[in-house]
C-alpha positions in Angstrom: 0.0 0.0 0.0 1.3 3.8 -0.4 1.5 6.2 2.6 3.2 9.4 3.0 6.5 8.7 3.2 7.0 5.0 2.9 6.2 2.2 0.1 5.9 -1.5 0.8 6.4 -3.9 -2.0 5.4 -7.4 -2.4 7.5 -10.0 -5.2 6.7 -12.7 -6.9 8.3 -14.9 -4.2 5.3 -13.7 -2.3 2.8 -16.2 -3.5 5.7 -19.5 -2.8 6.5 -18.0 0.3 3.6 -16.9 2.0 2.4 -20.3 4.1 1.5 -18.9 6.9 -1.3 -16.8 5.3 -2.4 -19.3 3.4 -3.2 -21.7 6.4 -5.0 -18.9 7.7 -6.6 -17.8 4.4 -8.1 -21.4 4.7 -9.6 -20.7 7.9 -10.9 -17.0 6.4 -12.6 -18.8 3.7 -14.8 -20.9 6.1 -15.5 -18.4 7.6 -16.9 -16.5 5.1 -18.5 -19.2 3.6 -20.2 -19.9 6.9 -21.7 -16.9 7.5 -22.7 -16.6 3.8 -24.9 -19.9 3.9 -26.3 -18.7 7.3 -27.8 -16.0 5.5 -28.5 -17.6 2.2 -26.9 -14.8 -0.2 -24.7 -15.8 -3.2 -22.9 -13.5 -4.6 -23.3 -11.9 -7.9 -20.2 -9.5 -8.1 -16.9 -10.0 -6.2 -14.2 -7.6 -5.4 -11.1 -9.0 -4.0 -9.1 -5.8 -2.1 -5.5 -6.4 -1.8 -4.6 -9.9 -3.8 -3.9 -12.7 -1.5 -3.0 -16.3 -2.1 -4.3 -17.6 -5.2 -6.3 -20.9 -3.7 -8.3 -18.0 -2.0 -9.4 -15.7 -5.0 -9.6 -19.2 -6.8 -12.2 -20.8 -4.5 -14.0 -17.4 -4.4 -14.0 -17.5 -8.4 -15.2 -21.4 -8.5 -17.6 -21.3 -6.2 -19.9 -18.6 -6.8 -19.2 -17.7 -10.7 -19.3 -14.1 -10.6 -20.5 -12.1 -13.1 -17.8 -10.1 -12.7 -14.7 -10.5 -10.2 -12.7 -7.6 -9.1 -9.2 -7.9 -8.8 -7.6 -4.9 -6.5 -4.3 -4.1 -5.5 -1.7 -1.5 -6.5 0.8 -4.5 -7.9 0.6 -5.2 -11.4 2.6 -8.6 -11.6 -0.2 -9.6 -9.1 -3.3 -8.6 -10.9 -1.7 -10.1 -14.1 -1.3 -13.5 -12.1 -4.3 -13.9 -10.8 -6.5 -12.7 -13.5 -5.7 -15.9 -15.2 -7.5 -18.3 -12.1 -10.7 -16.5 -12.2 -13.9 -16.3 -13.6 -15.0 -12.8 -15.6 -11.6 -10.8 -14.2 -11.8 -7.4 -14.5 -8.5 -5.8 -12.8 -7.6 -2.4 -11.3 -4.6 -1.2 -10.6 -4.9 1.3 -8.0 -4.3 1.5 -4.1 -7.3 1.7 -1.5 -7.0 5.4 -1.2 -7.6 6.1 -5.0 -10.6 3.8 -5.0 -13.9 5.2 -6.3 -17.6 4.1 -7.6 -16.3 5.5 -11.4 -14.1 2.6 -11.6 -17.4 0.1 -11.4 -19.8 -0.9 -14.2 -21.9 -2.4 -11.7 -20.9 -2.3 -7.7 -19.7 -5.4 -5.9 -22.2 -7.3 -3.7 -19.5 -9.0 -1.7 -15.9 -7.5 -1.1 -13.1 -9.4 0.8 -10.0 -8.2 2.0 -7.7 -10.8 4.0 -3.6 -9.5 5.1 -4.1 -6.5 3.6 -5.8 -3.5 5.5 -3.3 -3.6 7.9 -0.2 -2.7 5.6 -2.0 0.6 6.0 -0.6 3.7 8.2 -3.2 4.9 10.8 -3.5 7.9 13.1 -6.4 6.4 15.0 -8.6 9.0 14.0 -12.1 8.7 11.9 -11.0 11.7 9.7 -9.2 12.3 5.9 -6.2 12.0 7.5 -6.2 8.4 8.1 -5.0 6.0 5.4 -6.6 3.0 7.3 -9.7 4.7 7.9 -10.5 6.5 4.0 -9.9 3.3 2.7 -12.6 1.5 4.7 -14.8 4.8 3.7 -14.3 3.7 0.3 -14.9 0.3 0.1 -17.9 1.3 1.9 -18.6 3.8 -0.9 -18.7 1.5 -3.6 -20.3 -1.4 -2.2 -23.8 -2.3 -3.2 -26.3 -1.9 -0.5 -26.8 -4.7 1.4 -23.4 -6.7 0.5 -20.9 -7.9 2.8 -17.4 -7.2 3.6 -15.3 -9.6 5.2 -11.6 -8.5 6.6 -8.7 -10.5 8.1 -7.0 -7.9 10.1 -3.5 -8.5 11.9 -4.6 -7.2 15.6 -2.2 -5.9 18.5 1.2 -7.6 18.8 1.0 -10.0 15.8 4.3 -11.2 15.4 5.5 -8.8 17.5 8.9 -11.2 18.5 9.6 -10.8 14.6 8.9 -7.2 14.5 11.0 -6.5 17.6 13.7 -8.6 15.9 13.5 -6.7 12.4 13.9 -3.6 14.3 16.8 -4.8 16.0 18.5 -5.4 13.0 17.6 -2.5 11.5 19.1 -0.5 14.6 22.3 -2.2 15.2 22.9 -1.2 11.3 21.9 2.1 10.8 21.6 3.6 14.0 18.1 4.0 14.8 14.9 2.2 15.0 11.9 2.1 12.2 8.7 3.9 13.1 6.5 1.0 12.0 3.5 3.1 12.7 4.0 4.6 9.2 3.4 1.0 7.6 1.0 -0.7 9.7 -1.6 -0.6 11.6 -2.5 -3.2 14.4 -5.3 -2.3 16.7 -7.0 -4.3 19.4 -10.6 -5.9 18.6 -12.7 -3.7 19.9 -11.1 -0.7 18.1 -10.9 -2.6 15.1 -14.8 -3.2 15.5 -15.4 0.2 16.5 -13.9 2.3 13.6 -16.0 -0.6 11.3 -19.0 0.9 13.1 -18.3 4.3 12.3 -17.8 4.0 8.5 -21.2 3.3 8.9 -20.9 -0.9 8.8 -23.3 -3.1 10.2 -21.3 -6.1 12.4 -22.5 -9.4 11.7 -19.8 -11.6 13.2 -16.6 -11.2 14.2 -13.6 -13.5 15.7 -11.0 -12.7 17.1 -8.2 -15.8 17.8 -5.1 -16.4 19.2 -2.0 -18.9 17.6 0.7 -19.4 20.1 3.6 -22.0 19.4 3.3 -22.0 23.3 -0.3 -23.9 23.5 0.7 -26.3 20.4 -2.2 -24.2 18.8 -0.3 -22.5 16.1 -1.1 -24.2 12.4 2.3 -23.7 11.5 5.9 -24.3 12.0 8.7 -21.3 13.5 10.4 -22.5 9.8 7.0 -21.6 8.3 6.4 -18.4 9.9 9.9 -17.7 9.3 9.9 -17.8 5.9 6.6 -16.0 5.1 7.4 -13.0 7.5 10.1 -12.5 5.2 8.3 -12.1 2.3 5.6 -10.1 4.2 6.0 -8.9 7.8 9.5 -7.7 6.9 8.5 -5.3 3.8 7.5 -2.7 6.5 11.4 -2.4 8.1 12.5 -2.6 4.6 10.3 0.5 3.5 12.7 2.2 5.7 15.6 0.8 3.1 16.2 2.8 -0.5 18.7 0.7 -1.9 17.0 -2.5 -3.7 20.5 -4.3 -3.2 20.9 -3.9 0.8 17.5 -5.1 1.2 17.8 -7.9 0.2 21.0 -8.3 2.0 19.0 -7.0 4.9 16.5 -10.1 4.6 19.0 -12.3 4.4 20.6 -11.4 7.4 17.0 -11.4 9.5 16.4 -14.9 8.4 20.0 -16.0 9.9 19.2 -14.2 12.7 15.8 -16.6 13.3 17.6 -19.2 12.9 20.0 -18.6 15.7 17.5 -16.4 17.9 14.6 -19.1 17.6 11.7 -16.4 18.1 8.6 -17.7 19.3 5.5 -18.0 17.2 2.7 -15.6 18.5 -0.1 -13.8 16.3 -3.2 -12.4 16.6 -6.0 -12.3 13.6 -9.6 -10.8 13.5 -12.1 -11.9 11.1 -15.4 -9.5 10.4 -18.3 -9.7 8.6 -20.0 -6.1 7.7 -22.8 -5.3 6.1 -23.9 -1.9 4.2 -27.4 -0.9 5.3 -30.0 -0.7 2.9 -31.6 3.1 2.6 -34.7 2.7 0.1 -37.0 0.2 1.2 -40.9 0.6 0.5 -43.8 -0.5 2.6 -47.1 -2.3 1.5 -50.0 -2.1 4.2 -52.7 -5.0 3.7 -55.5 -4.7 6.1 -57.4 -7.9 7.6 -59.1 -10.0 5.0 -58.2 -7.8 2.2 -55.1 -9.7 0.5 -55.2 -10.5 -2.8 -53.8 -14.0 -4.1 -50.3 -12.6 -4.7 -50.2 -11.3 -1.3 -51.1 -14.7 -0.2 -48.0 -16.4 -1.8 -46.0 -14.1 -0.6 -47.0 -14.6 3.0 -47.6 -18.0 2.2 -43.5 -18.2 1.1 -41.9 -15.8 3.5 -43.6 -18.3 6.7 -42.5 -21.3 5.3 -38.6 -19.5 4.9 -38.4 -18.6 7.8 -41.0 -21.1 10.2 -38.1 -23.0 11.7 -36.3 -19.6 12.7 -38.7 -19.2 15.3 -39.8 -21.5 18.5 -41.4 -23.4 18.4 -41.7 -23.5 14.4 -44.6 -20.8 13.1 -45.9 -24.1 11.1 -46.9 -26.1 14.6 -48.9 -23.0 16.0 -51.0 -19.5 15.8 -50.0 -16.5 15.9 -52.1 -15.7 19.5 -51.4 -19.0 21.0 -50.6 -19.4 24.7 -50.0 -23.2 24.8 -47.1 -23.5 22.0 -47.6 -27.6 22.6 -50.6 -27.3 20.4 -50.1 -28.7 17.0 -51.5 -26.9 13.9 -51.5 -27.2 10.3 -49.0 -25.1 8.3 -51.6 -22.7 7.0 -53.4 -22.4 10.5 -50.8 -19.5 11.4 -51.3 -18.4 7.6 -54.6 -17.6 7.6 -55.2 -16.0 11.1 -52.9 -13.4 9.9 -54.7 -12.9 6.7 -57.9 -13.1 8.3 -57.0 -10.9 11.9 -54.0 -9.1 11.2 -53.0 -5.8 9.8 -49.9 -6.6 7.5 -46.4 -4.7 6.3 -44.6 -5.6 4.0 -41.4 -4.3 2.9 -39.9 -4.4 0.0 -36.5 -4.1 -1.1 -35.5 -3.6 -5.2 -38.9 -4.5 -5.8 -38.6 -8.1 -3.8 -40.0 -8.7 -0.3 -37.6 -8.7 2.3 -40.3 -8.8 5.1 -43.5 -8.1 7.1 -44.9 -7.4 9.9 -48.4 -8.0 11.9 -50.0 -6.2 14.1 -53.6 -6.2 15.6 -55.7 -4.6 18.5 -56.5 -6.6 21.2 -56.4 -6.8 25.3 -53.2 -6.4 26.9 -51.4 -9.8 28.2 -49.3 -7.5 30.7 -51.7 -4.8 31.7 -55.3 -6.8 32.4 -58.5 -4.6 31.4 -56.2 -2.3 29.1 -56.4 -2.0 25.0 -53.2 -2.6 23.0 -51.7 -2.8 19.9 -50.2 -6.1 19.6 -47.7 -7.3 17.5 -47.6 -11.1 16.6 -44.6 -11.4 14.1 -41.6 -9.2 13.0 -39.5 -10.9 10.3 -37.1 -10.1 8.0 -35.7 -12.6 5.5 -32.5 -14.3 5.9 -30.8 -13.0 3.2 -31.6 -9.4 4.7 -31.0 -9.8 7.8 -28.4 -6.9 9.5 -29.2 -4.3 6.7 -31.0 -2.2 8.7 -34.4 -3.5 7.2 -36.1 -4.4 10.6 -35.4 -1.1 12.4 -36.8 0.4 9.0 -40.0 -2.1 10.2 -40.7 -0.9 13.1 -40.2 3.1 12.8 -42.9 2.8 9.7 -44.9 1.0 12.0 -44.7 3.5 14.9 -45.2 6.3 11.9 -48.7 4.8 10.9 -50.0 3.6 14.4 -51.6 7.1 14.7 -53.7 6.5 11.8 -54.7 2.8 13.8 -55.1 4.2 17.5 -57.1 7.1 16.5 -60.0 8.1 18.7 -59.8 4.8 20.8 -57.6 5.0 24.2 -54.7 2.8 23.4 -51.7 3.7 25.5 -49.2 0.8 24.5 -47.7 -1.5 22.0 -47.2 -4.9 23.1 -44.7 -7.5 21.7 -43.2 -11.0 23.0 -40.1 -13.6 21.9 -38.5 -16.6 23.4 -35.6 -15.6 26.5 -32.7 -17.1 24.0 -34.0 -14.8 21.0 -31.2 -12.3 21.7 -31.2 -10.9 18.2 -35.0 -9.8 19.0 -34.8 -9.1 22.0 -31.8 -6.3 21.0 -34.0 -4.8 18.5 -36.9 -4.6 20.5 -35.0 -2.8 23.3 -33.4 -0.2 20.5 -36.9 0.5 19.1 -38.4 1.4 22.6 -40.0 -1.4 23.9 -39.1 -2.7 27.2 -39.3 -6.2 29.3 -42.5 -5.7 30.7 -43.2 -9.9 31.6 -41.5 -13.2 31.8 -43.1 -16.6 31.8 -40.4 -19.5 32.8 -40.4 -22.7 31.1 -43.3 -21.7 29.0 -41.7 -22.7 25.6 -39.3 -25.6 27.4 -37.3 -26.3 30.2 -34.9 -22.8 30.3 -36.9 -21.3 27.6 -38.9 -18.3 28.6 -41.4 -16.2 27.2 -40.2 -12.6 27.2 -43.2 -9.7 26.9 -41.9 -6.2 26.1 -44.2 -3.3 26.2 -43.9 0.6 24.8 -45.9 3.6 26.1 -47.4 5.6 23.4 -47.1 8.7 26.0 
């Protein structure tokens, strides 16, 4: 990547060399592919930031068959190489900083970055100043709405006995020590996570792991590590090198000095999967007993997706029931919310990405009182953490006047299961409450949570 004042450069000997990040790229790929199937989204345009090891970009390419696959990084020799193992290429040669939405026919739905965004310089600041930070603003800039990002970040003291090392070297040469805050940028998790937030990122998983030769749980060998720090790691003490010819004398005097020194193997990785919020998303309201036959499908679909999300299943039971052993048919739920329930749905580039029913009726938690109660929140899997349910429940709240008009309804009245933590979270940021628990009453240590808001 390019900063200020220093350049680090990758060679070829990069992709023999590099064994460390490939056993860990192997790990990166599961995860992604993990979280991926959890939500049921395949990818339709892939951008690759920073070109890692080519099994990665490889099973990225096979696997999903983009339309089109980005290929990002500021190395030419390493565009050209990889271009050849992928499917639909199209490459661009520029560094994070220059990226911008011009450079993009159509946007990526799924951008993956792994050993790369930390090779960036960073004053720890959300502003323009921050090479770390602008490029994060600009992958989020050209990103389609509601795609993911996954990163493999180095984290605090990664390799830090190699670094400490390097710098040795470096000092007992030429006198001082290398600033390696000009080249990298290693934060803890939770600033890592936090500076994601602020670009304006949704988190939807993030892990954050060890490997110490100490617990036998490093993947890798001290030889292994040894030789790929030298092709990677060590470019940010060399940046501090002009001459091509002394630093490669440089490496070769680091990688004696491992050999006789022995340092130990200790890293520390972050993987995180982001999402960009959606922003446009339109809303259908279908009163009781008025959906057409389309309407019904839809319904008819989205419950079936998403039946076994809940519990128990919304295909054993009603949408009022109080005895959730009572076995129903699959349409019994179907139809009471055609036939009792005011409906939203929301709609996202013209597909359904989910609904919402409400009704009137007497308040569980506050005997002898009117409420508005809602049975079912739901947003499809592939939409989940885009922002689309919060989007629910503020047009709800901005129609209920037209609803509680002239009848003296004070409250809005919602439940879930205890372990439903996802729910329970947006409930509490929308302004609901825990009003009521009943224990046990979906299974042993399975609770039924009620959570109330005041309309005054």
């Amino acid at each position: 990547m390019q900063s200020k004042t220093r350049r680090l450069s990758f060679g070829k000997e990069y992709f023999k060399d590099s064994l460390v990040q490939t056993k860990q790229n192997a790990k990166f790929i599961r995860f992604i592919f993990q979280t991926l199937k959890e939500f049921d989204f395949v990818p339709k345009v892939i951008m690759e930031a920073g070109i890692g090891d080519h099994l990665f970009v490889k099973k990225l390419s096979r696997i999903f068959l983009p339309s089109k696959f980005y290929l990002l990084d500021m190395n030419p020799v390493f565009v050209e190489s990889i271009s050849k193992e992928v499917v639909n290429p199209v490459p661009i040669v520029k560094n994070f900083i220059e990226l911008n939405e011009s450079f993009f026919e159509e946007k990526p739905d799924l951008i993956v970055s792994t050993n790369a965004l930390h090779w960036l310089p960073s004053n720890r600041k959300c502003d323009e100043n921050d090479f770390w930070y602008r490029s994060v603003k600009n992958f989020y800039s050209v990103l389609k709405e509601g795609g993911f990002f996954f990163i493999h970040q180095g984290l605090k003291w990664t390799y830090f006995p190699y670094y400490d090392l390097a710098c040795d070297l470096f000092e007992s040469k030429y006198g001082k020590r290398p600033d390696l805050k000009e080249v990298l940028y290693y934060p803890v998790f939770s600033e890592f996570r936090a500076r994601l937030r602020h670009a304006g990122f949704k988190i939807v998983d993030g892990k954050e792991f060890y490997e110490l030769e100490l617990f036998d749980n490093a993947p890798y060998t001290r030889e292994e590590l040894t030789k790929s720090f030298a092709v990677a790691g060590l470019n940010a003490v060399l940046a501090f090198i002009e001459d091509e010819k002394e630093k490669e004398n440089f490496r070769t005097e680091f990688k004696s000095l491992c050999a006789i020194m022995e340092p130990p193997v200790f890293s520390h990785r972050g993987f995180i999967a982001l999402r960009k919020p959606v922003s446009s998303v339109v809303f259908r309201v279908i009163s009781p007993g008025s959906a057409n036959e389309r309407d019904r499908r839809i319904l008819e679909n989205l419950l079936r997706e998403v039946s076994n999300d809940f519990y128990p299943p919304l295909d054993v039971r009603g949408p009022d029931d109080t005895h959730f052993t009572t076995l129903k048919g699959r349409d019994y739920y179907l139809n009471e919310l055609l036939c009792n329930y005011h409906l939203i749905f929301a709609f996202y580039e013209n597909e359904v990405s989910g609904f919402f029913a409400f009704r009137e009726k007497e308040s569980f938690c506050f005997p002898g009182k009117r409420a508005i109660y809602i049975s079912t929140f739901v947003v499809r899997r592939k939409y989940r953490r885009c922002g689309i349910g919060k989007k629910l429940f503020d047009h709800f709240f901005e129609i209920l006047p037209d609803f509680t008009a002239g009848r003296k309804i004070l409250l809005v009245e919602t439940r879930t299961w205890s372990t439903n933590e996802k729910s329970s979270s947006l409930l509490l940021k929308s302004g609901f409450e825990l009003a009521k628990r009943i224990e046990n009453h979906r299974g042993e240590g399975i609770h039924t949570d009620y959570y109330v808001k005041f309309l005054i």
